[in-house]
N, C-alpha and C positions, 0 to 999 in steps of 0.2 A: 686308386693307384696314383703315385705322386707323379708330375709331370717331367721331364727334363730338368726344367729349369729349378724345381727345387732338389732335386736330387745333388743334383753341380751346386748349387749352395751348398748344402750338408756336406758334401765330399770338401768342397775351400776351405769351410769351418771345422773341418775333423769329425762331423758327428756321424760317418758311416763306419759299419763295423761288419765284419763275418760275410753272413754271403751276401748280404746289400751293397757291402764295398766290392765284390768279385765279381757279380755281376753288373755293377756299373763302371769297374775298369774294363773289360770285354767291351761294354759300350760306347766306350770312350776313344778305343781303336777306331772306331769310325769317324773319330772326329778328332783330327789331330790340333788344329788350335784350342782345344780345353786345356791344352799344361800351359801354355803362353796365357792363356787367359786366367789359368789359377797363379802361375807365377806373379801377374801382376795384380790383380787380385788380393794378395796377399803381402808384396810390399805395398799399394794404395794402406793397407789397414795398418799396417807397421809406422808407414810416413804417419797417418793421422794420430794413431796414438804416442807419438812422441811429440810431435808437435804443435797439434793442433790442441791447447788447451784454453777455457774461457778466459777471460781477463775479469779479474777482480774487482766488484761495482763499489766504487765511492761512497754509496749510497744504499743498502741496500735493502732497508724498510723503506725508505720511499718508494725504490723500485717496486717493493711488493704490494704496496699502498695502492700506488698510479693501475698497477695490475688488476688487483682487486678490482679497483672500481671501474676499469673498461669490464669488466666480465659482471661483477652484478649491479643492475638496475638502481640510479640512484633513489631513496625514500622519496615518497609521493608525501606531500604537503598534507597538514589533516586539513580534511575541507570543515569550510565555514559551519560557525553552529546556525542551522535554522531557526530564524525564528518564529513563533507561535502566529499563527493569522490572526484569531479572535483574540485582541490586547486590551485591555480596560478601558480604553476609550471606544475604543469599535462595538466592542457588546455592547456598553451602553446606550451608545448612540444607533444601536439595532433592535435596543430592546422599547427603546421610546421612538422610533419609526415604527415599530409591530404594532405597539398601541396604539398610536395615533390610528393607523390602518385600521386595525379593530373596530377602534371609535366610529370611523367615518362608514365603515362596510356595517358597522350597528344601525346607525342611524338612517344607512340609504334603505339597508334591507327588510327591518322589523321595521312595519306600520305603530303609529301610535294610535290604536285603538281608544284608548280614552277620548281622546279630541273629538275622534271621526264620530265616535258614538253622541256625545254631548254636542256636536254641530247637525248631525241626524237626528235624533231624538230628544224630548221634553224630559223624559224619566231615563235615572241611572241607578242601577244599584249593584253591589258587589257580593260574591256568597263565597265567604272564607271556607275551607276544609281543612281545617288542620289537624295535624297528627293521632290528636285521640279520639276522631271519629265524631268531634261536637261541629256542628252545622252553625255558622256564623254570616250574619247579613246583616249587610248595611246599605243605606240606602245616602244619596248627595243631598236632597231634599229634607232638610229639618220636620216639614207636616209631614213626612211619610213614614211609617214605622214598618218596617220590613222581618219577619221570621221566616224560618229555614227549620225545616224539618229531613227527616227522611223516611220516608216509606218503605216499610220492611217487603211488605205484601208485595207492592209494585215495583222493589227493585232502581229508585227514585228518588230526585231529590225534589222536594217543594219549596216555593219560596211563597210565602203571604205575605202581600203590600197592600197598606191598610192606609187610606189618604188619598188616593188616585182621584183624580177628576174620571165622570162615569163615560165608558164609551160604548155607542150603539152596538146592538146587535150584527147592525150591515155593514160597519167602520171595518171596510177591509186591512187586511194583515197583510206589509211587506214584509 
């Protein structure tokens, strides 16, 4: 149900009709300043629309311009292009600090066995295995001739070094 006060609107503005208007003049007896109130009312809207009219802008795509742009957000800048971390000087110079590292973590952590062996022991000999299963020995010692077999049976490889200086039975083994 509409309140008072819009009903008194509608009835100023003409837009009551039938029994909306008859039962809101009945209630209108109850309240005698509504016709003083619609009276003026109704010249206030008469004064305005005769005299009240905008004045004509000098200008009026600027006006609508200046508008615009209070209302939308001016463009955000594009942001900077990033650029790449790893640059052609940087890898390089990261890829020859990785070697160097390499190098020196080579050389702290693999023992050189060849040394250690030749600074402990008189006899050296090496037993190649290459790819096609042929057994290869070689010996550092010129008088020493070294063969390399393998044992099927035993599941082994042999090596025969022929040149040795003889060592006793009791010449313990470290």
């Amino acid at each position: 149900m509409k309140t008072f006060e819009e009903r008194f609107t509608a009835w100023v503005d003409g837009r009551l009709t039938g029994a909306e208007l008859a039962a809101f003049e009945r209630e209108l007896q109850s309240h005698p300043e509504a016709l003083a109130e619609k009276d003026s009312a109704l010249a206030l809207g008469n004064l305005l629309r005769a005299n009240l009219t905008a004045p004509p802008l000098p200008n009026p795509d600027f006006f609508n311009l200046r508008i615009l742009q209070q209302i939308q957000p001016p463009p955000s800048p594009a942001p900077a292009p990033r650029r790449f971390f790893w640059t052609l000087p940087r890898m390089a110079f990261s890829g020859l600090s990785l070697l160097l590292l390499a190098t020196l973590l080579y050389f702290a952590a693999v023992p050189n066995t060849r040394r250690e062996v030749r600074e402990n022991q008189q006899y050296v000999s090496n037993t190649l295995n290459p790819s096609s299963g042929d057994l290869n020995a070689q010996s550092d010692d010129p008088h020493i001739t070294a063969t390399a077999f393998h044992s099927k049976q035993d599941n082994a490889n042999v090596v025969w070094l022929d040149g040795l200086n003889y060592m006793p039975p009791d010449y313990k083994l470290k």
